[in-house]
C-alpha positions as CSV (number, residue, x, y, z in Angstrom):
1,X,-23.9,101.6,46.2
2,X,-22.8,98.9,43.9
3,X,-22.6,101.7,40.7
4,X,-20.4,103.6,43.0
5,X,-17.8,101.1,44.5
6,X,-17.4,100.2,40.8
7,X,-16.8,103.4,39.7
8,X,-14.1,104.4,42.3
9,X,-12.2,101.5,41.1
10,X,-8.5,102.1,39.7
11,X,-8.4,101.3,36.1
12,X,-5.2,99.1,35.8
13,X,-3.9,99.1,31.7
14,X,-1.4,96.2,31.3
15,X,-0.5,93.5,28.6
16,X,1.3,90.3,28.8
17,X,4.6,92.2,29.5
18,X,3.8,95.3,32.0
19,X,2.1,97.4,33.5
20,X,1.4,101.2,31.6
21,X,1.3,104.1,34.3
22,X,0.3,106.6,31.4
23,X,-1.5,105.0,28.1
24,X,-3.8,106.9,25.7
25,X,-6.9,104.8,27.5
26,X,-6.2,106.0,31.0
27,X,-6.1,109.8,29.5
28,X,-9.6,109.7,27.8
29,X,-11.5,107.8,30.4
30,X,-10.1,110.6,33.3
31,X,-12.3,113.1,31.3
32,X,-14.4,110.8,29.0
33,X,-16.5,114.1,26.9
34,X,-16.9,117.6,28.7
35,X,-20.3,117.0,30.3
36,X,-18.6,114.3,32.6
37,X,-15.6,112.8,35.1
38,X,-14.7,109.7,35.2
39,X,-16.3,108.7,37.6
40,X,-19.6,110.1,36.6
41,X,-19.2,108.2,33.1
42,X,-18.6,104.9,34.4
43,X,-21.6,105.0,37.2
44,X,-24.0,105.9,34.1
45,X,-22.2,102.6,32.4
46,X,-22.5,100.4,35.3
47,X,-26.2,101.8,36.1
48,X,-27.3,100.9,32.5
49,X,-25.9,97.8,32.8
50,X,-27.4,96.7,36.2
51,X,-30.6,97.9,35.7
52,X,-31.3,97.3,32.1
53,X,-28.7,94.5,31.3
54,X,-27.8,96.7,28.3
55,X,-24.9,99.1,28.1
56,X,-23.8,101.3,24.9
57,X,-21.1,103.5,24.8
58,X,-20.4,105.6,21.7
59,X,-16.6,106.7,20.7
60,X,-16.0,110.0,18.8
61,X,-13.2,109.1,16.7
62,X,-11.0,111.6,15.2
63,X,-9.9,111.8,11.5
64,X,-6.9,109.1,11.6
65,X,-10.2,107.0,14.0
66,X,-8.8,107.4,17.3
67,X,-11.8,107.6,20.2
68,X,-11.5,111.7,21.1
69,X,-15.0,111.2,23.4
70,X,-17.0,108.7,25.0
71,X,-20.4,109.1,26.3
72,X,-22.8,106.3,27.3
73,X,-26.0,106.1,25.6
74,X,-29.7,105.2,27.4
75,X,-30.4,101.7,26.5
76,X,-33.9,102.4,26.1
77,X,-33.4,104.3,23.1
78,X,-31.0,102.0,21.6
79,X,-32.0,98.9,19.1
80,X,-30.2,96.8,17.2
81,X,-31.0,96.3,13.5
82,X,-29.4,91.9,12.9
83,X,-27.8,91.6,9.2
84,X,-29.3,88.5,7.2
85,X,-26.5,86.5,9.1
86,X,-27.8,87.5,12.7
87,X,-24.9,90.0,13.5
88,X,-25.6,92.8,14.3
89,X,-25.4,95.8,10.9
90,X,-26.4,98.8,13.0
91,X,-27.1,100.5,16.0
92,X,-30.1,102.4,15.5
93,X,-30.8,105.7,18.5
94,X,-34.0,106.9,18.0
95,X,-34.4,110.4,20.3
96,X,-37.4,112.8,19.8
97,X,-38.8,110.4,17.4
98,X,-35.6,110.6,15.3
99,X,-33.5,107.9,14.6
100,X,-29.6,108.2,14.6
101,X,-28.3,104.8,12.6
102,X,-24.7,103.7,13.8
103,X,-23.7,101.4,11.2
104,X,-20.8,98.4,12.5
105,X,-18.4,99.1,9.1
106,X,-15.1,97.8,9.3
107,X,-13.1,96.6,12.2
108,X,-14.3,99.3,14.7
109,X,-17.5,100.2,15.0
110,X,-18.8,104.0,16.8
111,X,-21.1,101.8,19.6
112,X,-19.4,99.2,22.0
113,X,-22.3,97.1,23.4
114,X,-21.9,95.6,26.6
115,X,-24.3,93.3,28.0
116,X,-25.3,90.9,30.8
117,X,-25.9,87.0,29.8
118,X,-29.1,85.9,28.1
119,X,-30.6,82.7,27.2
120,X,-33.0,83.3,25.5
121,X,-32.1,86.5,23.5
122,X,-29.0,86.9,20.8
123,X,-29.1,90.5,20.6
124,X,-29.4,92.1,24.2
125,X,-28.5,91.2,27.9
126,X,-30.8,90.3,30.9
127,X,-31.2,92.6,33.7
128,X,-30.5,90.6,37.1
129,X,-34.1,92.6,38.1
130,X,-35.9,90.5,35.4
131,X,-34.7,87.1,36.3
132,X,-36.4,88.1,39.9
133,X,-39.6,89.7,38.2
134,X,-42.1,86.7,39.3
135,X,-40.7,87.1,42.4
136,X,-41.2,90.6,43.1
137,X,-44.4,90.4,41.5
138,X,-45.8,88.2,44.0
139,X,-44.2,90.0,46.8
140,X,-45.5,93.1,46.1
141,X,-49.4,92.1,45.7
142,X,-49.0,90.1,48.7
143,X,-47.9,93.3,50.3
144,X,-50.8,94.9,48.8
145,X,-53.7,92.6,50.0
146,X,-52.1,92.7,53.3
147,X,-52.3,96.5,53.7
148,X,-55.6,96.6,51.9
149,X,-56.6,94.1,55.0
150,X,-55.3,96.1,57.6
151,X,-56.6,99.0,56.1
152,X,-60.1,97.6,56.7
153,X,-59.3,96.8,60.7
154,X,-58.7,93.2,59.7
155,X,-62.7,92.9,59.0
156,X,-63.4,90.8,55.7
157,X,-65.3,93.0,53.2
158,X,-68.4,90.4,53.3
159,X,-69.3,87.1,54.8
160,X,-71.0,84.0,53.4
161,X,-74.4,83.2,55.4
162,X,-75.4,79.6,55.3
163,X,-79.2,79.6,56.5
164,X,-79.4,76.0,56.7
165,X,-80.2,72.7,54.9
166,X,-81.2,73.1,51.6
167,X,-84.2,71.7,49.5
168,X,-83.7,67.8,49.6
């Protein structure tokens, strides 16, 4: 639900000065590539981005560089390959065990790389699911030994016998 209020959203391009009712943005992300709508596009962003704190979006420029396509790109396949100063160089996409290297060249690079906030990680973002991992993790085997139990009719699966005192 959250994917789709976000996508229905109206895109608004303005700068310091107005307001721009038509603009080269607006035109591409109304039919981002031929395999998707808008609307379709930006769920896939926002759904990468929820559930895996990690979105990628590649732009197919034209021959003077201007984006032509966009399509969003599984985070799961994507890595990032860090230059010697902790940048990232590339973008490497590895499908069907081959590997696609977008290099960052220049001032505009093929892959945007949107991303939630991570402490503890320079190069990708933290799904909101994993900050609640421990959590669900001990919700769900609680929910598991409690079915397992009434499963069983509520009977333990053994008892402990004490026969009395032992040798003194």
């Amino acid at each position: 639900m959250v994917v789709e209020a976000a996508a229905a959203l109206p895109l608004v391009v303005q700068d310091s000065d107005q307001r721009y009712e038509t603009h080269p943005f607006l035109s591409l992300i109304s039919r981002p590539n031929t395999a998707q709508t808008r609307q379709d596009f930006l769920e896939a962003l926002f759904g990468h981005l929820l559930l895996s704190g990690n979105a990628y979006v590649e732009a197919v420029s034209d021959t003077e560089g201007w984006p032509t396509e966009l399509h969003v790109l599984r985070p799961d396949r994507m890595s990032v390959v860090p230059a010697t100063d902790g940048w990232p160089s590339a973008y490497d996409y590895t499908v069907a065990g081959r590997k696609h290297r977008f290099a960052c060249e220049g001032s505009r690079s093929a892959i945007l790389h949107l991303k939630n906030f991570h402490p503890q990680d320079d190069h990708y973002g933290l799904a909101p699911l994993q900050a609640a991992a421990l959590s669900l993790d001990v919700h769900t085997a609680a929910s598991q030994w409690s079915k397992g139990l009434l499963d069983n009719a509520a009977r333990p699966s053994g008892a402990l016998v004490w026969a009395g005192a032992g040798p003194g």
